[in-house]
matplotlib code that plots the C-alpha trace (Angstrom):
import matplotlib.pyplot as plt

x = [-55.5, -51.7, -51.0, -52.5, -51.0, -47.5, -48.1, -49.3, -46.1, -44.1, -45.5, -45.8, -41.7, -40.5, -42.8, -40.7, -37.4, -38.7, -39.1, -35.4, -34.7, -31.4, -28.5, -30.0, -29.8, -26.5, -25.5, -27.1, -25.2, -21.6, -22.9, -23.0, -19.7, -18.4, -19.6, -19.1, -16.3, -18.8, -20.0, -23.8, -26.8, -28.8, -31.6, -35.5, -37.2, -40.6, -40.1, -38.3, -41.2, -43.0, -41.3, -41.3, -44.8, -45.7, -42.7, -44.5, -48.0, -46.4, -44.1, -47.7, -49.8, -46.9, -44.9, -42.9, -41.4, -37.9, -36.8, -39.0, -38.2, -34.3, -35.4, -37.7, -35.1, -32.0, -34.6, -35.5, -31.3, -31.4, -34.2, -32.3, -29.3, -30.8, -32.2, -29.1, -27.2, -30.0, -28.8, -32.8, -31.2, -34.7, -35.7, -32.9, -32.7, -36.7, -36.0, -32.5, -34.7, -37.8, -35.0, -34.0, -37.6, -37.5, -34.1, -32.5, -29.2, -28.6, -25.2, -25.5, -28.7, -27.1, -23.8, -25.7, -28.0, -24.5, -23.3, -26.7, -26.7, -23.0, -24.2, -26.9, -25.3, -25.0, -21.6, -21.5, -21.7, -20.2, -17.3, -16.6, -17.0, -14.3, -11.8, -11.7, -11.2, -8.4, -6.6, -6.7, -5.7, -3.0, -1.7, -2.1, -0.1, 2.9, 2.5, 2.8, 6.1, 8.4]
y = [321.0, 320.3, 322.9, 325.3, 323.4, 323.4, 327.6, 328.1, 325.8, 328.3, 331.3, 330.3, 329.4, 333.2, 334.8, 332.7, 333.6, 337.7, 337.3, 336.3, 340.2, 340.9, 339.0, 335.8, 337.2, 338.0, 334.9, 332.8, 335.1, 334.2, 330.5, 330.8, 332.7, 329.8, 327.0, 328.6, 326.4, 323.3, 322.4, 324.2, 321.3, 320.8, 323.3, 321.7, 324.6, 323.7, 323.6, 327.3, 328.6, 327.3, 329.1, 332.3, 332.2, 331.8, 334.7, 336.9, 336.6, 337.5, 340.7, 341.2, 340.9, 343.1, 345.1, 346.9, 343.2, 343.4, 340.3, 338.7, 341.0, 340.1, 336.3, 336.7, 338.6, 335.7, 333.1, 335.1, 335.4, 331.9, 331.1, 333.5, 331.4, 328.4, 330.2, 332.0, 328.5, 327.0, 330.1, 331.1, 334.9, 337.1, 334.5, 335.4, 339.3, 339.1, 337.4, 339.6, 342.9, 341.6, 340.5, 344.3, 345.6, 344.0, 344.4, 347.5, 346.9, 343.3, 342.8, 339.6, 341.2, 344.2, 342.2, 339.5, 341.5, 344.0, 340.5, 339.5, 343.2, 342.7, 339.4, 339.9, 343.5, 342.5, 343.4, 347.0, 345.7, 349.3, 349.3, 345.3, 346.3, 349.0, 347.5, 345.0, 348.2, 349.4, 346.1, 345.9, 349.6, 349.4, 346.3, 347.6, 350.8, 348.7, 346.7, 349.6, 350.9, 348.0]
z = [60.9, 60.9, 59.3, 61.8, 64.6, 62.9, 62.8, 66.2, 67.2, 65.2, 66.2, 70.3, 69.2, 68.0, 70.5, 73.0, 71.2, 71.2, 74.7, 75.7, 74.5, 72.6, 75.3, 73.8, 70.2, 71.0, 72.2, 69.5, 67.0, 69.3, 68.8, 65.2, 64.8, 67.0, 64.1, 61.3, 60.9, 60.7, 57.3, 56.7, 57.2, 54.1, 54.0, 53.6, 51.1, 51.8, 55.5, 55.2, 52.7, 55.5, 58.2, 55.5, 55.7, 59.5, 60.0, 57.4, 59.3, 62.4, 61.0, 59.0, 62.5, 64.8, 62.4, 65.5, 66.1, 65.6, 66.5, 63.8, 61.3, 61.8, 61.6, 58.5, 56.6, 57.4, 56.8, 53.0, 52.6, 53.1, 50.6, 48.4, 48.6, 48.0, 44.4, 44.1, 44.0, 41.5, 38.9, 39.3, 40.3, 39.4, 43.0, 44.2, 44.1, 44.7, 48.4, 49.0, 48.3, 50.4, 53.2, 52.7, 53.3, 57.1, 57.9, 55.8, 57.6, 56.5, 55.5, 53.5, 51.2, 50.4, 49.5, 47.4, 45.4, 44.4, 43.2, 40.9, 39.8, 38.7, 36.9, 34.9, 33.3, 29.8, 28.6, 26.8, 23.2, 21.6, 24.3, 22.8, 19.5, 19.9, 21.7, 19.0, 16.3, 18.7, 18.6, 14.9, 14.4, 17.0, 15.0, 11.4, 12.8, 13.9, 10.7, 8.7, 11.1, 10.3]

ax = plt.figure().add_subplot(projection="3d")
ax.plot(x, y, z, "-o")
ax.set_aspect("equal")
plt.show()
């Protein structure tokens, strides 16, 4: 029963927030350029899976719902930040690629994922193996000169 109130609460909240049209949204974004200077709060994960999952019956129900879309995919970078910062990085690129799928153009997704991609390439074991060859040639060969 609390659970359904809690999402009802939720959803009444972002239909609010879609409401306000995109002067608000661009406000709140001026207000959160204004403190990025302020140290981040602590983020609650079960209280943002929650908010995942009321934001992903509502982009689910109204698919044409920008607004939520935008606020489903920060609230997945988020959640991707929090595995991201745990080292759990197949999380990670799962929520930065689903934060992709709602809002293509997001900045920080496409960023982050580029970064996981760049970590978990294995280094090229025949380009390793070679440069150590060319080091030892290179060294016999000036050996050899003197």
């Amino acid at each position: 029963m609390r659970t359904t109130a809690f999402m009802l609460c939720c959803l009444v909240a972002l239909m609010g927030s879609a409401c306000r049209g995109d002067a608000s949204r661009s406000t709140n974004r001026s207000e959160a350029n204004a403190n990025a200077d302020k140290p981040a709060q602590p983020v609650d994960a079960a209280k943002l899976d929650s908010e995942i999952s009321g934001l992903e019956a509502q982009a689910a129900k109204n698919p044409d719902d920008r607004a939520t879309r935008e606020t489903l995919a920060d609230a997945l970078v988020k959640r991707g930040q929090l595995h991201y910062d745990a080292r759990r990085l197949n999380e990670a690129l799962a929520d930065y690629q689903a934060a992709l799928s709602h809002n293509p153009d997001h900045e920080e997704a496409q960023t982050r994922i580029a970064q996981i991609n760049n970590e978990m390439q294995p280094e090229p074991v025949g380009e390793v193996r070679n440069a150590g060859r060319v080091k030892v040639t290179s060294a016999l060969a000036l050996h050899d000169e003197h």
